[in-house]
RONU-155606 format. One record per residue (C-alpha): residue number from 1; residue in one letter; chain; x negated, y negated, z. Coordinates in nm, 3 decimals. Example, Ala and Ser with C-alpha at 12.3 -4.5 7.8 and 13.67 -1.06 7.14 Angstrom:
<1, a, A, <-1.230, 0.450, 0.780>>
<2, s, A, <-1.367, 0.106, 0.714>>
This chain:
<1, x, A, <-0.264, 0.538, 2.135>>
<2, x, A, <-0.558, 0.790, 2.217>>
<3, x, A, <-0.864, 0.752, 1.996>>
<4, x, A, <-0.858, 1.065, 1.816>>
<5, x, A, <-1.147, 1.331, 1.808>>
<6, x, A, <-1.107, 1.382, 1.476>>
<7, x, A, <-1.179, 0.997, 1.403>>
<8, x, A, <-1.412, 1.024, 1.099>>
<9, x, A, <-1.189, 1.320, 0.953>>
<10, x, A, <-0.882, 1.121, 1.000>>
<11, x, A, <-1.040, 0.815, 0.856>>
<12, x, A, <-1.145, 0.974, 0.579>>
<13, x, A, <-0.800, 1.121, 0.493>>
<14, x, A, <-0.666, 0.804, 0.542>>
<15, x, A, <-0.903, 0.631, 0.284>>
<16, x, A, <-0.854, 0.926, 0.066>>
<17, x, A, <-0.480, 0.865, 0.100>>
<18, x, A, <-0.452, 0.444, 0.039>>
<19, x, A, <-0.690, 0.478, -0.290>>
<20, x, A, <-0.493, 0.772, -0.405>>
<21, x, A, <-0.211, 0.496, -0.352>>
<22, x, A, <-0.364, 0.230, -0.537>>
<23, x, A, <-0.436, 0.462, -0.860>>
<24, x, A, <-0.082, 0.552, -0.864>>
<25, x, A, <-0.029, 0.149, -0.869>>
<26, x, A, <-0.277, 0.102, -1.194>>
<27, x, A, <-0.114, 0.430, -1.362>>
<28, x, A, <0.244, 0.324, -1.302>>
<29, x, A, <0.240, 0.642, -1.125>>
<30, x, A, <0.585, 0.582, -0.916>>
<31, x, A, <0.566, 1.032, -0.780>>
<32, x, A, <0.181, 0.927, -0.717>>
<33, x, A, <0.297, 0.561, -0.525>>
<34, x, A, <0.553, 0.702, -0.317>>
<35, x, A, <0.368, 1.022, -0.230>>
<36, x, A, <0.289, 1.024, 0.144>>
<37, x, A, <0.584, 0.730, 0.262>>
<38, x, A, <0.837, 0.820, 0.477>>
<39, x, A, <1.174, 0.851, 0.385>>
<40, x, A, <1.244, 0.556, 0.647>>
<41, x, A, <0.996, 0.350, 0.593>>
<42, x, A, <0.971, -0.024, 0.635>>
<43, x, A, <0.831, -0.272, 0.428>>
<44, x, A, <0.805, -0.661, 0.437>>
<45, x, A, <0.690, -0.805, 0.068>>
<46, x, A, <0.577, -1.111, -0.050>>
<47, x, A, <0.843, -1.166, -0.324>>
<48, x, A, <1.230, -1.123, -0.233>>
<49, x, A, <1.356, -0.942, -0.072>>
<50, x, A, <1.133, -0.966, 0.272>>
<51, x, A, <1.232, -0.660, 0.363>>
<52, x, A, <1.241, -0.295, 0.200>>
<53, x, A, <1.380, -0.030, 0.401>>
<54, x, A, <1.371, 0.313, 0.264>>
<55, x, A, <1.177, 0.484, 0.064>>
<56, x, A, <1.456, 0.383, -0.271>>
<57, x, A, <1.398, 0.027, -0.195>>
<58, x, A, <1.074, 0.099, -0.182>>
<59, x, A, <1.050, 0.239, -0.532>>
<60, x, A, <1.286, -0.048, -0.645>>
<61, x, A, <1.025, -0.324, -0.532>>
<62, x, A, <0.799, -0.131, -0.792>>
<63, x, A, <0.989, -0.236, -1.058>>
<64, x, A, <0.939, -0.573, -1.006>>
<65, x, A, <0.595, -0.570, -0.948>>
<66, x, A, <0.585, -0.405, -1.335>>
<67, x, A, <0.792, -0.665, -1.481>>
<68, x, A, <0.569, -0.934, -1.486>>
<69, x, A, <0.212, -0.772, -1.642>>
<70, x, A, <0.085, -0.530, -1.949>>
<71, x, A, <-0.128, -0.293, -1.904>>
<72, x, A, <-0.366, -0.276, -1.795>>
<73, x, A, <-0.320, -0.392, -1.420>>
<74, x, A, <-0.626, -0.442, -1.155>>
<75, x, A, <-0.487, -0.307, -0.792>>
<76, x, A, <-0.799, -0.264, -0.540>>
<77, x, A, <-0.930, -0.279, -0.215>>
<78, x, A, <-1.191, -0.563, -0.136>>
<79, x, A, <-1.216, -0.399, 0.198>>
<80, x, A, <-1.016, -0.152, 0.406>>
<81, x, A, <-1.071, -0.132, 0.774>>
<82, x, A, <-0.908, 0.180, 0.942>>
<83, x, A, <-0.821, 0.222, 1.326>>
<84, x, A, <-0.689, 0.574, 1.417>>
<85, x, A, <-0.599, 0.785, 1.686>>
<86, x, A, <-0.420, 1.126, 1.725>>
<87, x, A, <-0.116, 1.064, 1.572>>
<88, x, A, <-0.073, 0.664, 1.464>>
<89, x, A, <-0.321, 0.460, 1.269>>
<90, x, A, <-0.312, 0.147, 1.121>>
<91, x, A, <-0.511, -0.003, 0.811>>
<92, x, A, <-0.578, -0.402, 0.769>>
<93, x, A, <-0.689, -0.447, 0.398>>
<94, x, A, <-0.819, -0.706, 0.177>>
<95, x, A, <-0.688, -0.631, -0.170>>
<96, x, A, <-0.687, -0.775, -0.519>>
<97, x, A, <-0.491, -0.813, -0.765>>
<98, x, A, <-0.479, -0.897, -1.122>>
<99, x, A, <-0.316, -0.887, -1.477>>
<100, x, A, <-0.202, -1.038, -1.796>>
<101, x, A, <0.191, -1.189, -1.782>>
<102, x, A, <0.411, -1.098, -2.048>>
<103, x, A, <0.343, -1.512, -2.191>>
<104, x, A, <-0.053, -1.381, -2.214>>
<105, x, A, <-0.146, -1.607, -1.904>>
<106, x, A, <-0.403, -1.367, -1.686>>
<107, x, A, <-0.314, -1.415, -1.303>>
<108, x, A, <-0.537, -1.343, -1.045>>
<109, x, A, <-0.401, -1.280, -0.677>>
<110, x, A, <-0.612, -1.181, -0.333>>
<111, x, A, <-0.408, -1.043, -0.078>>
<112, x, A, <-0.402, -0.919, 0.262>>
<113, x, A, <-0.224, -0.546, 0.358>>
<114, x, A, <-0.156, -0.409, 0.701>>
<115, x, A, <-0.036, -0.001, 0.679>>
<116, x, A, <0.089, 0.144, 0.992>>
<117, x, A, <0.100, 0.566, 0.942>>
<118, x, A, <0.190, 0.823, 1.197>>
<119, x, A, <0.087, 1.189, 1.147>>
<120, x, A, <0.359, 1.386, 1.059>>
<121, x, A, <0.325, 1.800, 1.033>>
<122, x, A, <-0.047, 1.713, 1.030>>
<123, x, A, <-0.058, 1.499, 0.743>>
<124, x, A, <-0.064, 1.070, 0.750>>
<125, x, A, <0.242, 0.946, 0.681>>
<126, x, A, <0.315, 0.535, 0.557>>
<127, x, A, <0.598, 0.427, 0.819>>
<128, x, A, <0.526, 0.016, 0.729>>
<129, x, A, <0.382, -0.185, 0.470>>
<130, x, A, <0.299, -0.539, 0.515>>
<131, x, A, <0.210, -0.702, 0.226>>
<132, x, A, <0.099, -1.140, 0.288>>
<133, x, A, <-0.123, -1.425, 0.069>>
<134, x, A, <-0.204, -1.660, 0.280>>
<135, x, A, <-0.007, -1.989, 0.318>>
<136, x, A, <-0.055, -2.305, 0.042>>
């Protein structure tokens, strides 16, 4: 991977991108959350299954993460460090996450994100989403 010339243009869209991302999340936005995936995309989870591939078990994961909290829903980045080059760039994240269950209990969760994108036509593109909490 070159370092690309355009780093703090490409960082920038990046950023721009992943918080555009994590609105969708709060709005229940699903156009807004898939925007800027790829249609092959890969995803390892947290809750079953382990592993999403394509973008339509992609979506489907969405509806689980729904099922279990009103409105509202927190969905933010603690931090977001960005590493890109000319045309693949990966973001580790510290995110948080919070809400009220369905029984009125409010949960709280902090967990850790790793993006990879490639640019695609000129735009970033999501190609893998690692979502992890750390181990008990």
């Amino acid at each position: 991977m070159r370092v690309s010339n355009n780093t703090a243009t490409d960082e920038g869209a990046i950023r721009a991108l992943l918080e555009n991302w994590a609105r969708a999340v709060r709005a229940r936005d699903f156009n807004g959350i898939l925007a800027n995936h790829s249609a092959d995309m890969l995803m390892f989870d947290v809750p079953p299954p382990l592993e999403s591939k394509g973008i339509e078990a992609y979506r489907k994961s969405w509806d689980l993460f729904f099922s279990w909290s009103d409105d509202p829903v927190v969905f933010a980045f603690n931090r977001m460090d960005i590493t890109a080059g000319d045309d693949i760039a990966f973001v580790a994240a510290l995110m948080r996450c919070s809400g009220t269950e369905k029984n009125g209990e409010q949960i709280a969760l902090e967990f850790r994100l790793t993006i990879g994108l490639r640019k695609i036509g000129g735009q970033w593109t999501v190609i893998h989403e690692h979502h992890s909490i750390p181990a008990a």
